[in-house]
C-alpha positions as CSV (number, residue, x, y, z in Angstrom):
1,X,141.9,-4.5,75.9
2,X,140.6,-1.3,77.6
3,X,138.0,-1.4,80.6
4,X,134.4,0.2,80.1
5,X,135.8,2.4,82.8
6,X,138.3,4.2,81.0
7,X,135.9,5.0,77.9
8,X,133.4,6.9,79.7
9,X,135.7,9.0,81.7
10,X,136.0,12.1,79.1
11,X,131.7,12.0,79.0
12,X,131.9,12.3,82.8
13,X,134.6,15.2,82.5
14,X,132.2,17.2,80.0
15,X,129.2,16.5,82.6
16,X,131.3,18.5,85.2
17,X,133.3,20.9,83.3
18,X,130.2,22.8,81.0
19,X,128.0,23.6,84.1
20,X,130.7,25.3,85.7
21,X,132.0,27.5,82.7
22,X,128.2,28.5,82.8
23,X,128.2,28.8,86.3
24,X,131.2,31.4,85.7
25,X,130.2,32.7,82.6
26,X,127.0,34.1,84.2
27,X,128.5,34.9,87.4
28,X,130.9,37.3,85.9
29,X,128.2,38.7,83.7
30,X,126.0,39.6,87.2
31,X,129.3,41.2,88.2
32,X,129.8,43.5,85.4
33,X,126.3,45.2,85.6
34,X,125.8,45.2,89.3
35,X,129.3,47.7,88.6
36,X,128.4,51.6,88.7
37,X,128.9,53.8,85.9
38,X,131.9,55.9,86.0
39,X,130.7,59.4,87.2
40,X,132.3,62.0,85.2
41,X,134.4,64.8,87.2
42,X,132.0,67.5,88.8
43,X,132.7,71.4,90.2
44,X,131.6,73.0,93.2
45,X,128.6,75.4,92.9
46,X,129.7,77.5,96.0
47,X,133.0,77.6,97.3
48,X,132.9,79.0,101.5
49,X,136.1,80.2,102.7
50,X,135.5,81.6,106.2
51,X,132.7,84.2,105.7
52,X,133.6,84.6,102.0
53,X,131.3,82.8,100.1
54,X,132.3,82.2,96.4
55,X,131.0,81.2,93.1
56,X,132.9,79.1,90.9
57,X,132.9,80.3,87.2
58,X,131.0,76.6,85.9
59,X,128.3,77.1,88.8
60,X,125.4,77.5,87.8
61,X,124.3,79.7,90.6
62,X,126.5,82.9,88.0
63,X,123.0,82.3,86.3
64,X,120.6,82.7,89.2
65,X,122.0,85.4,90.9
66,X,121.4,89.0,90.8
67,X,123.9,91.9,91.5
68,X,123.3,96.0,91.8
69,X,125.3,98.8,93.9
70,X,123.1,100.3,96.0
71,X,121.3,103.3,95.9
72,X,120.4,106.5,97.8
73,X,116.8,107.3,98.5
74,X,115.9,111.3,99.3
75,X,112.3,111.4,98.2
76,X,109.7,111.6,101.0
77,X,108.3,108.7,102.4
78,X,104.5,108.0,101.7
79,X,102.3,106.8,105.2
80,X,99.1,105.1,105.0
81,X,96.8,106.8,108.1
82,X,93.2,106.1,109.2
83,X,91.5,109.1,109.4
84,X,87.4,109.6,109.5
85,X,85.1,112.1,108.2
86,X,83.5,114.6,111.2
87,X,81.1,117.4,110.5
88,X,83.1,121.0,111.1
89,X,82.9,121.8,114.9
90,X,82.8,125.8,113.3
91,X,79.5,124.6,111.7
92,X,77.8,122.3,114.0
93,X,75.2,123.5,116.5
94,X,73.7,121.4,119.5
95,X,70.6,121.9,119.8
96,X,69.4,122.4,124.1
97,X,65.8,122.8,125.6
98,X,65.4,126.2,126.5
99,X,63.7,125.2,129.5
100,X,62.2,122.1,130.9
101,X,59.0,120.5,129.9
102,X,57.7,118.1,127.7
103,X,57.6,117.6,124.2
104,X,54.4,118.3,122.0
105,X,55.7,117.9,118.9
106,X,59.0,116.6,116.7
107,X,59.1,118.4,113.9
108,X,62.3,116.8,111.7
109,X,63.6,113.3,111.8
110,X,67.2,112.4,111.7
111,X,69.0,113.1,108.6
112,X,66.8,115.9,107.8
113,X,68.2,119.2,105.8
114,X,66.8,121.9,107.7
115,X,67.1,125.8,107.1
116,X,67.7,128.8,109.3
117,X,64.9,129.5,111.7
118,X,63.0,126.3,111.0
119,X,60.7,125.2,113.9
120,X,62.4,121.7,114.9
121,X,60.0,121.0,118.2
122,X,57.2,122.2,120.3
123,X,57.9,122.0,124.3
124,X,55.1,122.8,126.9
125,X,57.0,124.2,129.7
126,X,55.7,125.7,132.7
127,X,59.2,127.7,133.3
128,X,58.6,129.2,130.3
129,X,55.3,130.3,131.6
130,X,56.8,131.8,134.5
131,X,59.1,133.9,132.4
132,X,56.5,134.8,130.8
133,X,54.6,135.8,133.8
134,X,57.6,137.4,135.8
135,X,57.5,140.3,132.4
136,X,54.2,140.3,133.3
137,X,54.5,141.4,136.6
138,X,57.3,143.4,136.0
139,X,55.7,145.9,133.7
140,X,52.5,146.7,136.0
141,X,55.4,147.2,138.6
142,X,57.2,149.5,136.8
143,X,54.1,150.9,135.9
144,X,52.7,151.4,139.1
145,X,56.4,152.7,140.5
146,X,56.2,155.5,137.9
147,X,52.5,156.7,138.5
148,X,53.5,156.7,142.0
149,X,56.0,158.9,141.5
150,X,54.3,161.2,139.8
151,X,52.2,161.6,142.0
152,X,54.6,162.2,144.5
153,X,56.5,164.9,142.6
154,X,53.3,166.8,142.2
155,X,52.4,166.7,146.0
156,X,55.9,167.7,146.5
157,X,55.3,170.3,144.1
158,X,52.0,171.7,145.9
159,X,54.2,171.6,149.1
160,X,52.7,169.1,151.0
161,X,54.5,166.4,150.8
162,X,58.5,165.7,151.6
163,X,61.0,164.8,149.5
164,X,61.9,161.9,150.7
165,X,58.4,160.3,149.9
166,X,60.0,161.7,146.0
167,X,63.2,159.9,146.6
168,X,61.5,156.4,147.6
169,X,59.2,156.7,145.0
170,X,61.8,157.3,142.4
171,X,64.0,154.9,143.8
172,X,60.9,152.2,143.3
173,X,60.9,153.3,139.8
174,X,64.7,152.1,139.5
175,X,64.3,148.5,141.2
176,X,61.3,147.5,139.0
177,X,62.7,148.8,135.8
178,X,65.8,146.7,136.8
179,X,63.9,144.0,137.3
180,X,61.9,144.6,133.9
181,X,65.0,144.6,132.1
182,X,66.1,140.8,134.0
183,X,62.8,139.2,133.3
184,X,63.1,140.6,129.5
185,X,66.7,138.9,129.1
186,X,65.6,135.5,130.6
187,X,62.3,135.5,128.0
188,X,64.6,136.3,125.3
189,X,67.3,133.9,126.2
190,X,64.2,130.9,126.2
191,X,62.7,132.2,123.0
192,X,59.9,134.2,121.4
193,X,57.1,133.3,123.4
194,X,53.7,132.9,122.1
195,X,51.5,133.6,125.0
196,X,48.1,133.0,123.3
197,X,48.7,129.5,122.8
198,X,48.6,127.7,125.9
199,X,48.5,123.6,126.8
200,X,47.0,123.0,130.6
201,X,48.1,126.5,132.0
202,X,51.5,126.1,130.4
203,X,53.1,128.5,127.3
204,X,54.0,126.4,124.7
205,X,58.2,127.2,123.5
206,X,59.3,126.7,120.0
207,X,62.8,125.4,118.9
208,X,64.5,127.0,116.0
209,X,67.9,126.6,114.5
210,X,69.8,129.0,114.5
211,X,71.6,127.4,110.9
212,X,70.5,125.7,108.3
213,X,72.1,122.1,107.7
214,X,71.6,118.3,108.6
215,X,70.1,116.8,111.7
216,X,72.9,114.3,112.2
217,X,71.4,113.6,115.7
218,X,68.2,113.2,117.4
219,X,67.9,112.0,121.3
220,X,64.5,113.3,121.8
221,X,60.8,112.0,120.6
222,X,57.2,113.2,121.5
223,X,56.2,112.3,124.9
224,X,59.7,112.5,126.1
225,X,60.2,114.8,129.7
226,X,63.3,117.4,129.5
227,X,64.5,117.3,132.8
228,X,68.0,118.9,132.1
229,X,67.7,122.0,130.0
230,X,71.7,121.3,129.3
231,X,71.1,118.6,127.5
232,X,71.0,117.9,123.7
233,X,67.9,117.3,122.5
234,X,69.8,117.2,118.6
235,X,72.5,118.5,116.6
236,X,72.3,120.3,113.3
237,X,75.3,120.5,111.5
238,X,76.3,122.3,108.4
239,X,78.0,119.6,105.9
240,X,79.0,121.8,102.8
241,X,82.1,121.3,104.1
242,X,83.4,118.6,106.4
243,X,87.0,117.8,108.1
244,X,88.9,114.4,107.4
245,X,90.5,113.5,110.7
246,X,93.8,111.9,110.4
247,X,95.3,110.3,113.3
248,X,98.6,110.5,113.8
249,X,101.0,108.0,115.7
250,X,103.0,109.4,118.1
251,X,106.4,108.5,115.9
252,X,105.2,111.0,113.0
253,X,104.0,113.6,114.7
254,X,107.4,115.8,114.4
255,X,107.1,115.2,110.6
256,X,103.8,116.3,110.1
257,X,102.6,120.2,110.0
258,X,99.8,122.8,108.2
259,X,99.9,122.8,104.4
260,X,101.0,119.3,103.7
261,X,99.6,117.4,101.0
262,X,96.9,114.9,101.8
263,X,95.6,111.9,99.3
264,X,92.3,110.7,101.2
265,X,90.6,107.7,99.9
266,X,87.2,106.2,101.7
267,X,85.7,102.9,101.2
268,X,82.5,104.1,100.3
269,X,84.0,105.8,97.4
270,X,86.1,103.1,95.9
271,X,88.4,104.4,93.1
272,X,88.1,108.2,93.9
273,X,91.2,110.1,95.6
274,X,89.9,113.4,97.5
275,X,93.4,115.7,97.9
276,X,93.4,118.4,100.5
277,X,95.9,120.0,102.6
278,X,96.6,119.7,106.8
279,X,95.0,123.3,108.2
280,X,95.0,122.1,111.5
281,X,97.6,119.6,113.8
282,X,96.3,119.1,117.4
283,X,99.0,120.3,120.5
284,X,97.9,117.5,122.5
285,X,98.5,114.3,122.3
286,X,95.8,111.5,122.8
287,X,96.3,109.5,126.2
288,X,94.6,106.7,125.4
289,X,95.5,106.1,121.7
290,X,98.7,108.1,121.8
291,X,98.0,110.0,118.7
292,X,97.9,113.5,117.7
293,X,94.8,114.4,115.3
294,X,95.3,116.5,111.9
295,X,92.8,118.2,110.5
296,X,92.0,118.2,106.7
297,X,89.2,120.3,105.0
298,X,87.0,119.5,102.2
299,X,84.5,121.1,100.4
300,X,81.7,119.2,100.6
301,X,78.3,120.3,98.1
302,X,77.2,117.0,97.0
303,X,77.2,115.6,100.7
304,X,79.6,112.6,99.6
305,X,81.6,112.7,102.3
306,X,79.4,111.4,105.2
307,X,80.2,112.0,109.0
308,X,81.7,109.4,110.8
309,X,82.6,107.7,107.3
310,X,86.2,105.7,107.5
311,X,89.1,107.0,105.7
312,X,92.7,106.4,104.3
313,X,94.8,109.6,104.1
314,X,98.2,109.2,102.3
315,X,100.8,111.5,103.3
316,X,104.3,112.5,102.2
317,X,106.7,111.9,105.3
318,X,110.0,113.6,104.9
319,X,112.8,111.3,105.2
320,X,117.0,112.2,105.1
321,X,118.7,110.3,102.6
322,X,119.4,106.6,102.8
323,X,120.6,103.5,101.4
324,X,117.8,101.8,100.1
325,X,117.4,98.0,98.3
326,X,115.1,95.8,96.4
327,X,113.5,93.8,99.1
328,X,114.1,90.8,97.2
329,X,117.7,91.7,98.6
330,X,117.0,91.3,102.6
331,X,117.4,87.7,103.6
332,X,115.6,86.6,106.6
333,X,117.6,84.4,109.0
334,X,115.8,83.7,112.1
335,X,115.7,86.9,114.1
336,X,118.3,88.3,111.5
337,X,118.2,90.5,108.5
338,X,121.0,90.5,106.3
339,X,122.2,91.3,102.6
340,X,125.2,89.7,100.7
341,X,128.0,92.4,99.7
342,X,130.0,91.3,96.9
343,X,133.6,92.1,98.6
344,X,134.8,91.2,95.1
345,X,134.1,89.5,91.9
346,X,131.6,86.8,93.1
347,X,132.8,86.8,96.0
348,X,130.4,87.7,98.6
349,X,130.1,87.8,102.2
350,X,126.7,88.3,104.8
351,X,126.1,92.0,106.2
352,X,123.6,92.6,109.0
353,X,121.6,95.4,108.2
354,X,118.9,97.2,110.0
355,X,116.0,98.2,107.9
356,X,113.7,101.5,107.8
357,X,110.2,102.2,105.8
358,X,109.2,100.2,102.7
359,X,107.9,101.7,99.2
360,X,106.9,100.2,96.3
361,X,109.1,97.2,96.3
362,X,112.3,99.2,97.8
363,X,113.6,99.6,101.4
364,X,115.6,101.6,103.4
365,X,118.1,100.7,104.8
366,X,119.0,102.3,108.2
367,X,122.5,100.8,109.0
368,X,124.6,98.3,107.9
369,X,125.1,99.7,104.2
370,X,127.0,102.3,101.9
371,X,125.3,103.7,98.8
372,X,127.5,102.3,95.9
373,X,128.1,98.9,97.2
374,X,127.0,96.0,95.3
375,X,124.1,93.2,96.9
376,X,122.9,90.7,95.6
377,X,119.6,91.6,94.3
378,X,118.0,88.2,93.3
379,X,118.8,84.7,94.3
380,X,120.4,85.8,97.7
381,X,118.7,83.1,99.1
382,X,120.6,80.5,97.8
383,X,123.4,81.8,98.9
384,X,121.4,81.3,102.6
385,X,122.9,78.8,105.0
């Protein structure tokens, strides 16, 4: 007869053995997905040999890149300038004080058109008085001068008198028509004087133009004291036509001369291109802003063009002929400017390059490449370090 012992030993067996195939079973099961994936075989997209920089034919980069040869730029090169517009110095008159005094009247405000001759201001002036005077005197003296010589001629005549009481008279005659004639110029150079029409003793002077224009400046106003006869009281300047001033930087000024082509453009005319020609290029050169000015003339009948109006003027720089790129080609590499030369079939390798003046999307380039070589023209930047 068999113990109890020996009939329970196959349950206690099962007890043990299933939880450890499950143990296994799910142990192996963690193992397998915890496993990566096999990653399929994959090819370079750039292949760097040195400085030779290679593109696989399965890179994608064949798709992103870009390549042209190079070409050779002759045409002229166009500048952008500042420029303003300035009344014609031809055609611009400052206006003085003929003589000190004060001012009566005002007769025009700034901005005003005026015409030749116009009265522009009334000035009582006491040296105009004198002037006015000194005539005066003069012609009684000369007057005087000539009765007393002839008297003197006829007493000489009679014989009782001596010639030389002739020749002092006649030489009296001389001084005061000398000094007739130098009062007579100073009135005229002060003005027509209007002696009936007097302010406290004093002859009141008129101020004309002497052209017809625009008052494009006033420093005077009624009341005011003219000390300084040399100084403008206003200017009057003729605006039917007007001069663009270009200035020039010091760099351009071999490259610019008389007759050139000028496209001006102002602010206050948005959309409208004035074209002209240089007449006149300054010989000196500014100190300060060391700039040359040029000189551009317009005709001017509608009074658009405004003194001291900013401009743009575009002119056509003559350049020698030079590589030039896209400048999507130039790669910028800290301090560095470079292109990539295909040295051959997408192969390329990195050129420094030193560039010149940019135009409508294309550069020149100054050294560093030959016309006919190929660049990349697009995507250079991933080829970049």
């Amino acid at each position: 007869m068999k113990s109890p012992s020996s009939k329970s030993r196959p349950m206690w067996w099962a007890a043990i053995a299933v939880p450890c195939a499950l143990i296994a079973f799910l142990g192996w099961r963690a193992l397998r997905a915890e496993a990566p994936a096999p990653v399929p075989p994959t090819h370079p997209e750039l292949v760097r040999t040195a400085n030779r920089l290679f593109v696989p034919e399965e890179s994608p980069l064949r798709k992103r890149l870009a390549v042209a040869p190079v070409d050779e730029a002759s045409s002229a090169h166009s500048v952008s300038l500042p420029a303003v517009v300035e009344a014609d110095p031809a055609s611009t008159v400052n206006i003085l004080a003929p003589a000190t005094g004060r001012v009566l009247a005002l007769n025009v405000r700034l901005g005003d058109i005026v015409r030749r001759g116009q009265e522009l201001a009334t000035i009582s002036s006491s040296d105009y008085a004198q002037a006015v005077s000194d005539v005066q005197k003069a012609r009684d003296a000369l007057d005087l001068a000539e009765r007393a010589l002839k008297r003197a001629r006829g007493v000489n005549d009679a014989g009782s008198n001596a010639a030389k009481d002739v020749e002092v008279a006649t030489s009296a005659v001389v001084q005061q028509t000398a000094e007739l004639r130098r009062s007579e110029i100073r009135l005229r150079s002060l003005g027509e004087a209007n002696v009936s029409r007097t302010s406290g003793g004093r002859a009141l002077l008129t101020v004309t133009t002497p052209i017809g224009g625009t008052v494009t400046a006033l420093a005077t106003a009624p009341g005011a004291v003219v000390n300084d006869a040399t100084a403008t009281m206003m200017t009057v300047a003729n605006l039917d036509h007007v001069w663009v001033t270009v200035n020039v930087p010091e760099g351009l000024v071999g490259t610019i001369a008389n007759g050139q082509d000028v496209a001006v453009t102002l602010a206050a005319l948005p959309g409208q291109v004035q074209s002209g020609k240089i007449a006149f290029v300054a010989s000196v050169l500014d100190a300060d802003t060391r700039r040359v000015k040029a000189r551009v003339t317009f005709s001017n009948p509608k009074g658009l063009l405004k003194p001291n109006m900013y401009a743009s003027a575009r002119i056509a720089v003559p350049q020698s002929r030079e590589p030039q790129v896209p400048t999507s080609a130039v790669v910028m590499n800290n301090d560095s400017t470079s292109v990539f030369v295909e040295a051959d079939p997408w192969t390329f390798v990195r050129r420094a390059v030193e560039l010149g003046s940019e135009d409508g999307g294309l550069v020149r380039v100054r050294s560093g490449l030959e016309a006919g070589e190929r660049v990349v023209v697009r995507g250079g930047v991933l080829l970049n370090d």
